[in-house]
N, C-alpha and C positions, 0 to 999 in steps of 0.2 A: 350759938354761933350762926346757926341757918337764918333764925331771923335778924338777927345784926348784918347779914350778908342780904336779905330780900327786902330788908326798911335802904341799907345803903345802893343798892340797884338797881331796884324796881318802883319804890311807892315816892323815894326823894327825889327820882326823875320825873313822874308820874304827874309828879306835886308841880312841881316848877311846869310842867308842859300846862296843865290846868292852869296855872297861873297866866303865863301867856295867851291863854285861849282867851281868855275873860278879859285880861288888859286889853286883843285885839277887839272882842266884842264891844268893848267900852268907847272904844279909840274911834271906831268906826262908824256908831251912832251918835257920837256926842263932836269928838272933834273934828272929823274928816269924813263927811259925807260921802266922797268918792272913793274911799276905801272898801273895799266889799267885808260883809262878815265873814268869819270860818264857813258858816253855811252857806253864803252864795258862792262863795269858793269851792267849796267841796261838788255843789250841782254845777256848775261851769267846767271843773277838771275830768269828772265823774269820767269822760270819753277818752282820755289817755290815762288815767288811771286804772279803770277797765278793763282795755283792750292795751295793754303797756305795749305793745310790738307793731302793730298795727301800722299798717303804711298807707295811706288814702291818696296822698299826694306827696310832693318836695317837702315841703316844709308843715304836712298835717300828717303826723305820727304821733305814736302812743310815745309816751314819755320815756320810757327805759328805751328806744327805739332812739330816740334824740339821745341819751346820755350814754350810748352804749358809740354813737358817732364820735361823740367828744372825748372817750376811753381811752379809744384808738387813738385819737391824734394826741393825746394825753402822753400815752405810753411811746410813741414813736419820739416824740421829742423832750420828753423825761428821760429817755434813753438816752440822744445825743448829748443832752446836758452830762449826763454823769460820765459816759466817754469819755468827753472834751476833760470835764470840770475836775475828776478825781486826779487826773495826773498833772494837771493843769497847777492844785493842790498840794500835790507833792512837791512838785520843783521849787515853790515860792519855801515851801517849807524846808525845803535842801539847803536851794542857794540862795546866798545874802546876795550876789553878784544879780541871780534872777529877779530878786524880788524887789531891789533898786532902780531895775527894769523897768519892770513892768506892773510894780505895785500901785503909782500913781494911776494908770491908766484904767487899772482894772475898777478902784476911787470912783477918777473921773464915768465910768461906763454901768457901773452897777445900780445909782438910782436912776437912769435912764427908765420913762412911764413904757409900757409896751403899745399905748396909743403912739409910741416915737418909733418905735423898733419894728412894726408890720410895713408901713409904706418904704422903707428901708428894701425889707422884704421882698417885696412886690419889684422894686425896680431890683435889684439884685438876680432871680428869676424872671425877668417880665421875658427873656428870650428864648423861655422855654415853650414849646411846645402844647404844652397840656401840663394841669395839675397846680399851675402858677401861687394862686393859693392855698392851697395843702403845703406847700414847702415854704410860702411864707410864714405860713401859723405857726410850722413846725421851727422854721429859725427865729422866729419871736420867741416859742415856749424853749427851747432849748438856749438862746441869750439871758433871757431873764431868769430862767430857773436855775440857773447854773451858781452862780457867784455863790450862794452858801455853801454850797458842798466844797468849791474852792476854798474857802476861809476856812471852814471848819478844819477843813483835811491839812491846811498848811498849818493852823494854831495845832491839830493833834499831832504831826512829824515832829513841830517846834518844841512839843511837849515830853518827847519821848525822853526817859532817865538816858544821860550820858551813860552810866554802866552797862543800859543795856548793846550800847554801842563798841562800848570797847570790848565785852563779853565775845562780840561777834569778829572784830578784831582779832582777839586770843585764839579765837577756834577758826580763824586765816578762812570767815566763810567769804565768797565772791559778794557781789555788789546784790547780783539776780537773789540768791541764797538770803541774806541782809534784807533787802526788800520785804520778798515774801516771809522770812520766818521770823521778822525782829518788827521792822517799821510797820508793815499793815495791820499784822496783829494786836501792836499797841496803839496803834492809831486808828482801831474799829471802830469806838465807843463816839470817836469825836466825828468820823466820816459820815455815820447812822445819822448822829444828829443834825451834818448838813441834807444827806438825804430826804429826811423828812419834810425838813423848811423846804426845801427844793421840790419834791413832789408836789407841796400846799401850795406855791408859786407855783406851778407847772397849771395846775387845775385853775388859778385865778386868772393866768393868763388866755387862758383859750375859752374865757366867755367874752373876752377883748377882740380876739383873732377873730373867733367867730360872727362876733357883731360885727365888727368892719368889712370882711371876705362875702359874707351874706352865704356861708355855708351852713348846710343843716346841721344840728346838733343844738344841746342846751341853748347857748348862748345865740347861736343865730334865730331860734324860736321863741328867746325872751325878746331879742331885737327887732323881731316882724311882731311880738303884740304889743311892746310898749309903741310901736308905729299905729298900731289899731288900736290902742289905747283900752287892750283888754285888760284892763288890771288885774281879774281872776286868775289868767295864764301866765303873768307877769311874777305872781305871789308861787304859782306854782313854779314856776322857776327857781328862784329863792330857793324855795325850801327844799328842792332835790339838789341844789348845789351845796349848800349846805348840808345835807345827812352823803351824799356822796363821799363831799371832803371828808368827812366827819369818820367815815368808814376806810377811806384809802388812808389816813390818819392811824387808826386802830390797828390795819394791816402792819404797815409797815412797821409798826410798835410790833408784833407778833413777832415778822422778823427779827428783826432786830434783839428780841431776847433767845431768840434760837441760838443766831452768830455768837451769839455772849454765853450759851451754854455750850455749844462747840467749842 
């Protein structure tokens, strides 16, 4: 059992990463000369790899120092999505009358690119005082990230057993009662599952926000070296947004089997 557990975890990850290393080495000397290899990559990052906190300037920090910017603004407006988005969710999942409403719109507004939704942004706050882009990024990542957790959460109300409804009925519970001990609880499994999409959207959008705002973090430092046309810091980019999502991914699965053991 142990090694059936350390061949499917460790060495078939192992395998596949090795395989990637070699297709890039190959890729790199044979088709695409401006590609760097792993190993000029690895001496070109060495300096935010190293020192990952490190702050030299605005936009010259160690790498966890960039991605620890982009968290925050991550989490502040993964926040207002789920706010907005979970009860937003519930109503379309309530009322037919709601969701004749406002179903077309939400349609027409959810493949909206977030290259559409930041300048939006920007004129929306532009008569703020200070911060103008921080609260457009944040109502970009919170527009776009939102809609699955809305769907999700209205296909999970839409899904709930009629019995468990009239069950709640019989025992003459209030609306507030109903809510919390009947509809959320069977509507957990489906809400989880927009949250998730929703988070992965959250994190995709704020390498967008950030490239356009020209704020520090991941995406505003993969956007000043593809302008210097570093391609080493470029690739390193990639690849911490990538094991980030990858890991805020994993989280949220963690939860998620909690609430389900609760």
């Amino acid at each position: 059992m142990k090694n059936g557990f350390k061949l499917d975890w460790l060495v078939l990850p192992m395998i596949g990463v090795v395989a990637v290393l070699v297709l890039w080495m190959i890729t790199s000397s044979t088709i695409s000369k401006e590609l760097p290899s792993p190993g000029k990559t690895w001496e070109s990052s060495k300096p935010y790899l190293q020192q990952p906190f490190e702050k030299r300037g605005e936009m010259d920090q160690g790498i966890l120092r960039f991605t620890w910017y982009s968290l925050v603004l991550v989490a502040k407006g993964y926040a207002i999505a789920l706010i907005l988005g979970t009860p937003l969710g519930f109503m379309l999942g309530l009322s037919k009358v709601f969701t004749k409403a406002f179903d077309p719109i939400i349609q027409v507004l959810r493949p909206v690119s977030p290259l559409a939704w930041l300048p939006l942004g920007m004129v929306l706050f532009a008569g703020a005082k200070s911060g103008v882009s921080e609260m457009a990024a944040l109502f970009t990542i919170a527009v776009c990230s939102m809609w699955p957790t809305v769907l999700n959460t209205a296909v999970g109300v839409r899904a709930v057993p009629q019995d468990f409804l009239n069950v709640a009925k019989v025992l003459k519970l209030s609306r507030t009662k109903t809510l919390f001990k009947v509809l959320i609880p069977a509507t957990m499994p489906y809400m989880f599952t927009g949250f998730r999409l929703s988070l992965g959207i959250a994190w995709l959008v704020i390498v967008a926000a950030e490239m356009l705002t020209g704020r520090p973090g991941i995406g505003g430092f993969l956007w000043q070296e593809y302008n210097a046309l570093v391609y080493e810091h470029i690739i390193l980019c990639i690849l911490t947004i990538g094991i980030v999502g990858f890991i805020l991914d994993r989280l949220m699965s963690v939860v998620e089997k909690r609430f389900k053991v609760a």
